[in-house]
C-alpha positions in Angstrom: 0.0 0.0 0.0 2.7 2.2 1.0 4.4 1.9 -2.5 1.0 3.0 -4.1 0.7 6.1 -2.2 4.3 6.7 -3.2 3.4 6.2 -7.0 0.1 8.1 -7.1 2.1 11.0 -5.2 4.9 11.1 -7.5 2.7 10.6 -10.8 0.2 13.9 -9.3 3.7 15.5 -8.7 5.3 15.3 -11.8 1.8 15.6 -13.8 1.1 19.4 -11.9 5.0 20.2 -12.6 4.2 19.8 -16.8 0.8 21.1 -16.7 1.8 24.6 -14.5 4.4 24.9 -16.9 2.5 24.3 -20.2 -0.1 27.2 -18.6 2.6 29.4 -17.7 3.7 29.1 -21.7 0.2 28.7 -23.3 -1.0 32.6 -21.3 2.1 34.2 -21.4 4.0 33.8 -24.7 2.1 34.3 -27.9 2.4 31.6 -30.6 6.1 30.9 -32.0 7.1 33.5 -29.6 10.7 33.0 -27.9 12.6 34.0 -24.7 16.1 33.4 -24.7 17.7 32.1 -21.4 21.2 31.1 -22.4 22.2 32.5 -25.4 22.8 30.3 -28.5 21.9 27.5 -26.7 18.4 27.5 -24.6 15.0 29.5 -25.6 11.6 29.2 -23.9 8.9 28.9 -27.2 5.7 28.0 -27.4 4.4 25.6 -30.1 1.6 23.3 -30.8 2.7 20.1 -31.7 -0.5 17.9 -33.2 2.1 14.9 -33.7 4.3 13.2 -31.7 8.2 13.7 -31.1 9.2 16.0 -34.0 5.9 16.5 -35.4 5.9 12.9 -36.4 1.9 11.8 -37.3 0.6 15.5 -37.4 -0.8 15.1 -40.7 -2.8 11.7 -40.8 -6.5 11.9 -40.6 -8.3 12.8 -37.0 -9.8 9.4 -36.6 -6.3 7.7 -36.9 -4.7 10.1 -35.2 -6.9 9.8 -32.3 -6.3 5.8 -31.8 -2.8 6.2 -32.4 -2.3 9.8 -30.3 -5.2 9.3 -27.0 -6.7 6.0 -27.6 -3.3 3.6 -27.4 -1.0 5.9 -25.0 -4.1 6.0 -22.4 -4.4 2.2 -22.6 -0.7 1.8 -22.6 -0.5 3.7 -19.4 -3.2 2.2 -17.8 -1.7 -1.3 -18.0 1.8 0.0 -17.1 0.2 1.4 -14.0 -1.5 -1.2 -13.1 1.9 -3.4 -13.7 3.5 -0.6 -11.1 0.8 -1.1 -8.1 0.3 -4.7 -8.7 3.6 -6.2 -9.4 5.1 -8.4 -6.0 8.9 -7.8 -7.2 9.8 -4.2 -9.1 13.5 -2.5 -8.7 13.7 1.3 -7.8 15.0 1.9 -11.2 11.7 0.3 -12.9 9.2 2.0 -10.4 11.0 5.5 -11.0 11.3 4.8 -14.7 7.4 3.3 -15.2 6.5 6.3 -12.9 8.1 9.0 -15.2 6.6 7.0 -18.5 3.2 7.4 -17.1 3.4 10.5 -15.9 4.6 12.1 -18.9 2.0 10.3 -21.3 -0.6 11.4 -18.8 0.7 15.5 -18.7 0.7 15.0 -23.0 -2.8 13.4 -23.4 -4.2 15.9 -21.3 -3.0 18.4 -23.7 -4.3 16.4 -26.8 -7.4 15.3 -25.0 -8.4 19.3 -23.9 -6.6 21.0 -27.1 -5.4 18.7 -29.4 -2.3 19.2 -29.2 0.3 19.4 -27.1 2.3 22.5 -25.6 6.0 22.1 -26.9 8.2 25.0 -25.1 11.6 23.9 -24.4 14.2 24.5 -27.0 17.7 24.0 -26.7 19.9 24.8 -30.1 23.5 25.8 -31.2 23.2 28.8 -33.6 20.7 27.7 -36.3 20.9 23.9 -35.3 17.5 23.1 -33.3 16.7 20.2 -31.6 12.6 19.9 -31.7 10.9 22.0 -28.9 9.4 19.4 -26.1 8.7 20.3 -22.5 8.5 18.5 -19.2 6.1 15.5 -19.9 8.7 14.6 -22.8 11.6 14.9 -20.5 9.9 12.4 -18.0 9.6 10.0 -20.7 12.9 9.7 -22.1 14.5 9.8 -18.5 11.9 6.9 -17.4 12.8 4.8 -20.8 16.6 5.4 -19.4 16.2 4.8 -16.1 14.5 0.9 -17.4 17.5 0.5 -20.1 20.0 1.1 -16.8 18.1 -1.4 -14.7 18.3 -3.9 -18.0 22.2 -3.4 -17.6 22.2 -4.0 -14.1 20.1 -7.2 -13.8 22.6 -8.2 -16.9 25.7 -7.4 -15.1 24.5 -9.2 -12.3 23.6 -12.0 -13.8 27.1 -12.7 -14.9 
């Protein structure tokens, strides 16, 4: 019970973290509008991404897009939580890393549930190189998926 509380905690936590942020962006900075924080390196922007990562999918019809963009992610996390709060054995990496998965697909389909698309606002670059904006619920993703590939590596390791 205890590591439920813990997960639900931790999944509100990091869920009001990228949602505050994508309101402080979405009523403060108009459209494609950019503040620079380090130079040549680090804007705030606000963009609506209809795709995923990069943009990928933006352009296929609404009914497909829906399956593939709410639909799948929202069943997707509802097993994975239900894997977190029922499973006897998980590691600290895999808790923290399923945590930060479903948190992050949570903060993005609320976006494309309420807007239909999802606030993209961090952008770091090197003069006119830009990796594609993405903002917190992105970052809890890809840290979660590398927080599992670590525990992988361990159990492996330990193994031999």
């Amino acid at each position: 019970m205890r590591r439920v509380k813990i997960f639900i905690s931790l999944v509100v936590l990091f869920v009001a973290i990228d949602f505050f942020s994508k309101q402080i962006i979405k009523h403060n900075l108009p459209i494609f509008a950019h503040i620079s924080i380090i130079d040549n390196f680090l804007n705030i922007v606000y963009v609506k991404n209809k795709g995923i990562a990069f943009g990928f999918l933006k352009n296929l019809p609404v009914k497909i897009k829906d399956i593939l963009l709410i639909y799948l992610p929202l069943g997707i996390t509802i097993i994975l939580s239900l894997l977190v709060i029922f499973s006897k054995k998980i590691s600290r990496f895999n808790f923290l890393g399923f945590t930060l998965i479903i948190s992050g697909a949570i903060g993005n389909l609320i976006d494309r549930f309420f807007y239909g698309y999802v606030v993209d606002f961090i952008d770091f670059h090197y003069k006119k190189f830009h990796w594609p904006a993405f903002n917190f619920a992105d970052s809890f993703i890809t840290i979660g998926v590398i927080l599992l590939i670590i525990d992988e590596f361990i159990k492996k390791v330990k193994r031999k």
